[in-house]
LUMSE-411147 format. One record per residue (C-alpha): residue number from 1; residue in three letters; x, y, z. Coordinates in steps of 0.5 Angstrom, whole numbers, plus 500, padded with zeros to 3 digits. Example, Ala and Ser with C-alpha at 12.3 -4.5 7.8 and 13.67 -1.06 7.14 Angstrom:
<site 1 'ALA' <525 491 516>>
<site 2 'SER' <527 498 514>>
This chain:
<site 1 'UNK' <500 500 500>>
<site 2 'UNK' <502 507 499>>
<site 3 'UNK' <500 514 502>>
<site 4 'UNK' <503 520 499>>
<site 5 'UNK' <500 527 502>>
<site 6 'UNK' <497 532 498>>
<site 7 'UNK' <496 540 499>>
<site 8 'UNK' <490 542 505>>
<site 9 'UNK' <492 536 509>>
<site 10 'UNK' <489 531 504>>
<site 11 'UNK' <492 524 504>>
<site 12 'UNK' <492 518 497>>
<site 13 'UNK' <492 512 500>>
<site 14 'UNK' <494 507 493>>
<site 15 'UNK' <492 500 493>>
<site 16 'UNK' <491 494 487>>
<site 17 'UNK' <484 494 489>>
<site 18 'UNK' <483 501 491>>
<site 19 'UNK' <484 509 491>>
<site 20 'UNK' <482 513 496>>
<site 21 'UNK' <482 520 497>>
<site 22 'UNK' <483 521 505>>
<site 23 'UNK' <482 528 510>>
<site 24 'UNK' <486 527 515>>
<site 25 'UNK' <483 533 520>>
<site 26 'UNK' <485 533 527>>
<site 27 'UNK' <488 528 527>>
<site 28 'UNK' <482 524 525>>
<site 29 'UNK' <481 520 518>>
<site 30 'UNK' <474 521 513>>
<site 31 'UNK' <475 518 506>>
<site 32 'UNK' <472 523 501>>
<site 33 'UNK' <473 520 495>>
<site 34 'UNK' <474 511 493>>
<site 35 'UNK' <475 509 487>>
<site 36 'UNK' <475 501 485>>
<site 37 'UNK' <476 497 479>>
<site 38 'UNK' <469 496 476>>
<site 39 'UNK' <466 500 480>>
<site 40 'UNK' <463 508 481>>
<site 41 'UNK' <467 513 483>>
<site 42 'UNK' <464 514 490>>
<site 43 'UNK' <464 520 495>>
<site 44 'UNK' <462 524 501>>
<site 45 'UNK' <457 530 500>>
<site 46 'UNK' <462 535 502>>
<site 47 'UNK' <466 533 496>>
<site 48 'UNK' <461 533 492>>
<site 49 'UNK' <459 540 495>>
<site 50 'UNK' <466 543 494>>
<site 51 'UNK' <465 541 487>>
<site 52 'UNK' <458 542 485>>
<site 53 'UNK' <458 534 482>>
<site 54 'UNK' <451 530 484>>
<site 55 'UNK' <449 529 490>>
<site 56 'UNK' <448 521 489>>
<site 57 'UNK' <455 519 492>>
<site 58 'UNK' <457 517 485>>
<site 59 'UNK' <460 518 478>>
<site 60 'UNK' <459 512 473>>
<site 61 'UNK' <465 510 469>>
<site 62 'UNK' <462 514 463>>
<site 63 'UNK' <461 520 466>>
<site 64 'UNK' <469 521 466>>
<site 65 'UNK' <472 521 460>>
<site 66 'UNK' <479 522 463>>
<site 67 'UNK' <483 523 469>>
<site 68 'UNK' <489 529 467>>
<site 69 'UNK' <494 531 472>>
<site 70 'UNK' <498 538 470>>
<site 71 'UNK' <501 545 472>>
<site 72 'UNK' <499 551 472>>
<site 73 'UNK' <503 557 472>>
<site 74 'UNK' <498 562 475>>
<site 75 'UNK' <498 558 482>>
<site 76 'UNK' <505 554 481>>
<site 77 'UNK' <502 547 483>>
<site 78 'UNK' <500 541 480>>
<site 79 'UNK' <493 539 479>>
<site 80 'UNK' <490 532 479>>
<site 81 'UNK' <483 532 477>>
<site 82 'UNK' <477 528 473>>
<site 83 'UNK' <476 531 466>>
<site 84 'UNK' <468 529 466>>
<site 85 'UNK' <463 528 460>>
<site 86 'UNK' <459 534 456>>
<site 87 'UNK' <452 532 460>>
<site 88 'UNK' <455 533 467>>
<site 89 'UNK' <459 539 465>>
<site 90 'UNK' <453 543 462>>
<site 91 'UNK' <449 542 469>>
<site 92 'UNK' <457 544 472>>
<site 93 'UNK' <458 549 468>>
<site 94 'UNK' <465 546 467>>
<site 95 'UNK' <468 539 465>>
<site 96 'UNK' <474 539 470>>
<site 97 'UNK' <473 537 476>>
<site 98 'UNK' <480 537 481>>
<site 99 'UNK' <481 532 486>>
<site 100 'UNK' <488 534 489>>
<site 101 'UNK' <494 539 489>>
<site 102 'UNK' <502 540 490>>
<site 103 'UNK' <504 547 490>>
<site 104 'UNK' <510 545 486>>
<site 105 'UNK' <514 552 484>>
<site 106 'UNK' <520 547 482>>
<site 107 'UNK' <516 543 478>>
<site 108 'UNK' <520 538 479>>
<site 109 'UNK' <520 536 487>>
<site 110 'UNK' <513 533 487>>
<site 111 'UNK' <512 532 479>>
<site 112 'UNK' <514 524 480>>
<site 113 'UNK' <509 523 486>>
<site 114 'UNK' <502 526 482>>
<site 115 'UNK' <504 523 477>>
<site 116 'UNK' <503 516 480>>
<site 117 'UNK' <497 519 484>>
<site 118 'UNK' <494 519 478>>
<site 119 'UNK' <496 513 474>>
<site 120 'UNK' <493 509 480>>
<site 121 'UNK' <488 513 480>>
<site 122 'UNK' <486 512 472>>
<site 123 'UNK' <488 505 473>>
<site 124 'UNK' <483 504 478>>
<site 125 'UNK' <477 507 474>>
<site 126 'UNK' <479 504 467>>
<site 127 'UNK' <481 511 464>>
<site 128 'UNK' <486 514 461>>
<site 129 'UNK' <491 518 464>>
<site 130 'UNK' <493 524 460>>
<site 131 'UNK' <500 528 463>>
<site 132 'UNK' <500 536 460>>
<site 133 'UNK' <507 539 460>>
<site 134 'UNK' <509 544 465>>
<site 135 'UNK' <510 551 460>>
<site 136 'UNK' <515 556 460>>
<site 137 'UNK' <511 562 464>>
<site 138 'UNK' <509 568 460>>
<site 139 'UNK' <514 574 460>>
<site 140 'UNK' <510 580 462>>
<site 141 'UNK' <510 586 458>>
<site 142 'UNK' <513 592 461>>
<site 143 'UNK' <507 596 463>>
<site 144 'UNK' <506 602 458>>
<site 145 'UNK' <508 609 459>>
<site 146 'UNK' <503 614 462>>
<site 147 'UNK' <498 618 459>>
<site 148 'UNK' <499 626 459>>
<site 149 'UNK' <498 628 466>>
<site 150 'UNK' <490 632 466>>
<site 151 'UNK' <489 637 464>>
<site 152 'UNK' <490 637 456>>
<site 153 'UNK' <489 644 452>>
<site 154 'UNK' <487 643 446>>
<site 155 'UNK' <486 649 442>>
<site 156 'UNK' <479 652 445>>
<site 157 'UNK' <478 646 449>>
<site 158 'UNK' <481 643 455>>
<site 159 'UNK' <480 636 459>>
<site 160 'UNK' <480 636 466>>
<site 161 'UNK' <478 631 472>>
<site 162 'UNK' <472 634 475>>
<site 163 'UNK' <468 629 478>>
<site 164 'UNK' <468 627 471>>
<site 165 'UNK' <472 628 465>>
<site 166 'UNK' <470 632 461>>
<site 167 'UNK' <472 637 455>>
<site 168 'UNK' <470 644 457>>
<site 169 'UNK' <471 650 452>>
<site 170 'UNK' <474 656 454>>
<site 171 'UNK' <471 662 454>>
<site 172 'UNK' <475 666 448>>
<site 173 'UNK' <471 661 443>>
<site 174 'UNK' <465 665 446>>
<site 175 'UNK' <468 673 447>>
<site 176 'UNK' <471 671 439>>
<site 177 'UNK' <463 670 437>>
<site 178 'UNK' <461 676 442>>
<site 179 'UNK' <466 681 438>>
<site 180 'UNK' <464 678 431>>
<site 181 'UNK' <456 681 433>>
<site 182 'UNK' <459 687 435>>
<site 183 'UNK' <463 688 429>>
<site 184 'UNK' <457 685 424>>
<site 185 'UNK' <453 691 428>>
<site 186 'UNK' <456 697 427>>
<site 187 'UNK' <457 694 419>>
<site 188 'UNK' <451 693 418>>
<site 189 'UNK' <450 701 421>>
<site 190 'UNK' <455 704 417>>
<site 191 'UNK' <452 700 410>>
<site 192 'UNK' <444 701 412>>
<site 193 'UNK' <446 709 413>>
<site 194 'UNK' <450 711 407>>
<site 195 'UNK' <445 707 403>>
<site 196 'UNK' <439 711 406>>
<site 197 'UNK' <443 716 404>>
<site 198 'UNK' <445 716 397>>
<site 199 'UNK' <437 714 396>>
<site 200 'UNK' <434 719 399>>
<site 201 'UNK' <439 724 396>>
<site 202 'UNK' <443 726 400>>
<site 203 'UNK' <449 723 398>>
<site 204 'UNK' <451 724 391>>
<site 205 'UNK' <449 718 387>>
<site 206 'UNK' <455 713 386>>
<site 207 'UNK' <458 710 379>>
<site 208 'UNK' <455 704 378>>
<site 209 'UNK' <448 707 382>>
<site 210 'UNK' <446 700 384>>
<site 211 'UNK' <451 700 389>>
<site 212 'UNK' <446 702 395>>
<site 213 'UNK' <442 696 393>>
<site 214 'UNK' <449 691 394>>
<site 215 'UNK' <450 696 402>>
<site 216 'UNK' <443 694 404>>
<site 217 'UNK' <445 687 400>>
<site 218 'UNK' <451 686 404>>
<site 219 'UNK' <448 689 411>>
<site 220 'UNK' <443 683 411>>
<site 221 'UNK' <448 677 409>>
<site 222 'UNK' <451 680 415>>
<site 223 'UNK' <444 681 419>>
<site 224 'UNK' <444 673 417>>
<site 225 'UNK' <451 672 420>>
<site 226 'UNK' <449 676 427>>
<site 227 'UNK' <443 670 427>>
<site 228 'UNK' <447 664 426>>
<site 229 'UNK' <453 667 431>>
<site 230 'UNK' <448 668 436>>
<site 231 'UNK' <445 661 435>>
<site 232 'UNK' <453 658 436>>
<site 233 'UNK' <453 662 443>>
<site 234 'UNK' <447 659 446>>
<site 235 'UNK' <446 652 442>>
<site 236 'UNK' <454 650 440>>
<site 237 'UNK' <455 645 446>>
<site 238 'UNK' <461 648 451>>
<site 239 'UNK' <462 642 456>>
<site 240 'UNK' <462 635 454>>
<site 241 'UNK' <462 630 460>>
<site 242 'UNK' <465 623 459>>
<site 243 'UNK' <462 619 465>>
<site 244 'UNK' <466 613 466>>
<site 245 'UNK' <461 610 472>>
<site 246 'UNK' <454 609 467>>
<site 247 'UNK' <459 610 460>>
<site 248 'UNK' <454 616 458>>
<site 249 'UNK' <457 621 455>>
<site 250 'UNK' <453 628 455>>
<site 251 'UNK' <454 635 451>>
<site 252 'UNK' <452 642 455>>
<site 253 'UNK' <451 649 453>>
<site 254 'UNK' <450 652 459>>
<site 255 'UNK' <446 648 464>>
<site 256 'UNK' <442 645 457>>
<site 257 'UNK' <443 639 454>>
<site 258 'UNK' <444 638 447>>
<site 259 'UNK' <445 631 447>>
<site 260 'UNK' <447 624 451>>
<site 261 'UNK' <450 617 448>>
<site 262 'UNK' <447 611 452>>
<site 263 'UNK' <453 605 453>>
<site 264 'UNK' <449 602 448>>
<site 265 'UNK' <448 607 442>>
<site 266 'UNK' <456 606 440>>
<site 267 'UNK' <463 602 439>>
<site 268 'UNK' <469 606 440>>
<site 269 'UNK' <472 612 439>>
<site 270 'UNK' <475 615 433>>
<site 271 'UNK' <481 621 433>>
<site 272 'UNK' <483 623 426>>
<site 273 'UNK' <488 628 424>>
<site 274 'UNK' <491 630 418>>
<site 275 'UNK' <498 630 417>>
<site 276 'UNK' <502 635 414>>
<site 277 'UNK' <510 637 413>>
<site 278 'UNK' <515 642 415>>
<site 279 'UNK' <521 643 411>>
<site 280 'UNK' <526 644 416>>
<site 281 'UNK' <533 640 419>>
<site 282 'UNK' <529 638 425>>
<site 283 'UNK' <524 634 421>>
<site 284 'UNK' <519 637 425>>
<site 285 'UNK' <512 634 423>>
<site 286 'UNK' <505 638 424>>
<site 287 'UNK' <498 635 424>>
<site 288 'UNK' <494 642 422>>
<site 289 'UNK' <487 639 424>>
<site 290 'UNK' <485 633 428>>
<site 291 'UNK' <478 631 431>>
<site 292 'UNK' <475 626 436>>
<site 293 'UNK' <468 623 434>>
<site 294 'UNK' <465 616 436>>
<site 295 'UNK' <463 610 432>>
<site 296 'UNK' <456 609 433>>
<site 297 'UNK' <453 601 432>>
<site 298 'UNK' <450 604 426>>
<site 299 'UNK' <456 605 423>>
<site 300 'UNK' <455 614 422>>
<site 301 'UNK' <460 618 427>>
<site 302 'UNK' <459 623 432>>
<site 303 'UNK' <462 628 432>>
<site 304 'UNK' <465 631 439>>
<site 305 'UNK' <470 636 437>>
<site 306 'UNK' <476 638 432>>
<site 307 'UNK' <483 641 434>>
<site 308 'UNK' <489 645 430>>
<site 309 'UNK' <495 641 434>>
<site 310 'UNK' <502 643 432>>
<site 311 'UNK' <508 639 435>>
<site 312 'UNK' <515 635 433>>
<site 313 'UNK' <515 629 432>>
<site 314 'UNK' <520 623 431>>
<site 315 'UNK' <515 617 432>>
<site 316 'UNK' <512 620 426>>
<site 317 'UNK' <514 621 420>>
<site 318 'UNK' <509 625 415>>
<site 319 'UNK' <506 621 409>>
<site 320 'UNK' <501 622 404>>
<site 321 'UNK' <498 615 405>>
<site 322 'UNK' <492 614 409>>
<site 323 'UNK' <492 609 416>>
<site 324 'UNK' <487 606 420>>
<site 325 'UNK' <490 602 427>>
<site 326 'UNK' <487 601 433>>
<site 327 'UNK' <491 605 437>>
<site 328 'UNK' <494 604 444>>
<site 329 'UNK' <497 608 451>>
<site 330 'UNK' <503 606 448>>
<site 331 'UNK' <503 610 441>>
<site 332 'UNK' <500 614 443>>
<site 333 'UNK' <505 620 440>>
<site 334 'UNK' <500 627 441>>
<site 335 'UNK' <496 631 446>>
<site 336 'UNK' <489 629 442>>
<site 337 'UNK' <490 622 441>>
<site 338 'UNK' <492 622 449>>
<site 339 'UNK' <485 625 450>>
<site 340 'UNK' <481 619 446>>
<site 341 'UNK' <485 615 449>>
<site 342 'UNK' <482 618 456>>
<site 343 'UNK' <476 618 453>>
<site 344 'UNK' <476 611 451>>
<site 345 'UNK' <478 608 457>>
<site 346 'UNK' <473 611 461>>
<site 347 'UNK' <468 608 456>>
<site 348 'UNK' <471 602 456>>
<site 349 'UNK' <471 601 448>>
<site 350 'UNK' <477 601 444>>
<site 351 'UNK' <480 607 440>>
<site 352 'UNK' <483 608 433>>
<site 353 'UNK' <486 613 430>>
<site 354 'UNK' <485 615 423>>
<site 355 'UNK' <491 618 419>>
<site 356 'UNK' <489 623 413>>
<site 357 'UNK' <495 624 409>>
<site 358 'UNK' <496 632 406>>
C-alpha cells in the first residue's frame, strides 16, 4: 500500500483493489473519494458540494472521459483531477473536476508523486491517463508609458478630471463670436446709413448706381450672419461630459442638454488627423487638424469635437498615405490622441486612430 500526501491535509491511499482520497483532520481520518476496478466513482457530500457533482454519492465510468494531472502557471501547483462528459459538464457548468493538489514552484519536487496518483487513479476507473507538460511561464510586458497628466489643452478645449471627465470649452470661443456680432452691427449701421442716404438723395449717387442696393444686400447677409452666430452661442455645445461609471456621454450648452449617448448607441471611439510636413532640418511634422468622434452601432459618427495641433515628432514621419489602426497607450504620440485614448478607456471600447495624408 501507498499513501502520498497532497495540499489541504489530503492523503491518497494507492491499493491494487482500490484508491481512496482521505482527510486527515485532527488527527481523524474521513475517505472522501473511492474509486475501485468495475465500480462507480463514490464520494462523501461534502465532496460533492465543493465541486458541484451530483448528490447521489456517485460518477459512473461513463461519465469520466478521463483522468488528467498537470500544472498550472497561475498557481505553481500541479493538478490532479477527472475530466467529465459533456451532459455532466453543462449541468456543472465546466468538464473539469480537480480532486487533489501540489504547490510545486519547481515543478519537479512532486511531479514523479502526482503522477503515480494519478496512474492508480485511472487504473482504478479504466480510463486513460493524460500528462500535460508544465509550459514555460509568460513573459509580462512592460507596462506601458502613462498617458499625458490631465489637464490636456487642446485649441479652444480642455479635458480635465472633475467629478467626471470632460471636455470644456474656453471662454475665447464665446467672447470671438460675441466680438463678431459687435463688429457685424456696426457694419450692417454703416451700410444701411449710406445706402439711405444715397437713396434718399442726400449723398451723391454712385457709379454704377446699383451700389446702394448691393449695401442693404451686403447688410442683410450680415444680418443673416449675427442670427447664425447668436445661434452658436446659445446651442454649440461647450461642455462634453464622459461619465465612466454609467458609460453616458453628454453634451451641454450651459445648463442645456444638446444630446447623450447611451452604452448601447455606440462602438468606439474615433481620432483622425491630417497630417502634414515642414520642411526644415528638424524634420518637424504638423498635423494641421484633427478631430474626435464616435463610431456608432449604426455605422455613422458622432461628431465631439476638432482640434488645430501642432507638435514635433520623431515616431511619426509625415506621408501621404491614409491609416486605420487601432490605437494603444503606447502609441500614442499627441495630446488629441491621448485625449481619445482618455475617453475610450472611461467608456471601456477601443480606439482608432485614422490617419489622413495631406
Amino acid at each position: 500500500m501507498d499513501r502520498i500526501s497532497a495540499a489541504g491535509n489530503l492523503i491518497i491511499e494507492m491499493k491494487p483493489e482500490s484508491w481512496r482520497l482521505i482527510a486527515n483532520g485532527g488527527g481523524q481520518e474521513q475517505v472522501l473519494v473511492e474509486a475501485a476496478p468495475g465500480q462507480p466513482l463514490r464520494y462523501v457530500p461534502v465532496f460533492a458540494q465543493k465541486r458541484r457533482l451530483p448528490d447521489t454519492g456517485a460518477l459512473s465510468s461513463d461519465q469520466i472521459q478521463r483522468v488528467v494531472l498537470g500544472w498550472s502557471n497561475q498557481d505553481e501547483s500541479w493538478h490532479l483531477g477527472l475530466l467529465l462528459g459533456s451532459e455532466l459538464a453543462s449541468v456543472r457548468g465546466s468538464r473539469w473536476c480537480e480532486i487533489a493538489r501540489w504547490p510545486d514552484p519547481d515543478t519537479s519536487v512532486f511531479g514523479e508523486m502526482a503522477t503515480q496518483a494519478g496512474r492508480s487513479l485511472a487504473s482504478a476507473l479504466g480510463r486513460s491517463f493524460n500528462f500535460i507538460e508544465p509550459q514555460p511561464g509568460a513573459v509580462e510586458a512592460p507596462p506601458p508609458p502613462p498617458l499625458p497628466a490631465l489637464p490636456l489643452h487642446l485649441d479652444d478645449w480642455t479635458l480635465e478630471q472633475a467629478k467626471m471627465l470632460q471636455f470644456r470649452r474656453s471662454g475665447k470661443w464665446a467672447r470671438a463670436r460675441v466680438i463678431r456680432i459687435i463688429w457685424y452691427t456696426l457694419l450692417i449701421v454703416v451700410y444701411v446709413a449710406l445706402s439711405l442716404l444715397t437713396l434718399q438723395g442726400q449723398i451723391a449717387l454712385p457709379k454704377p448706381e446699383f451700389l446702394p442696393y448691393l449695401g442693404l444686400a451686403v447688410a442683410a447677409l450680415l444680418a443673416l450672419g449675427i442670427i447664425y452666430t447668436l445661434f452658436q452661442l446659445l446651442l454649440t455645445p461647450n461642455r462634453i461630459i464622459v461619465d465612466a461609471a454609467t458609460r453616458q456621454i453628454t453634451a451641454r450648452a450651459g445648463s442645456r442638454q444638446r444630446w447623450r449617448l447611451q452604452p448601447a448607441e455606440y462602438q468606439a471611439v474615433y481620432v483622425s488627423q491630417t497630417l502634414a510636413k515642414r520642411s526644415g532640418a528638424d524634420g518637424a511634422s504638423v498635423f494641421s487638424y484633427g478631430e474626435l468622434n464616435v463610431l456608432l452601432t449604426n455605422g455613422k459618427f458622432k461628431y465631439l469635437l476638432d482640434v488645430s495641433e501642432r507638435f514635433k515628432s520623431s515616431e511619426m514621419v509625415p506621408t501621404r498615405s491614409d491609416l486605420l489602426v487601432e490605437l494603444k497607450q503606447e502609441t500614442v504620440h499627441t495630446d488629441l490622441q491621448a485625449a481619445a485614448m482618455y475617453v475610450a478607456q472611461a467608456l471601456a471600447v477601443p480606439c482608432w486612430y485614422d490617419r489622413r495624408g495631406h
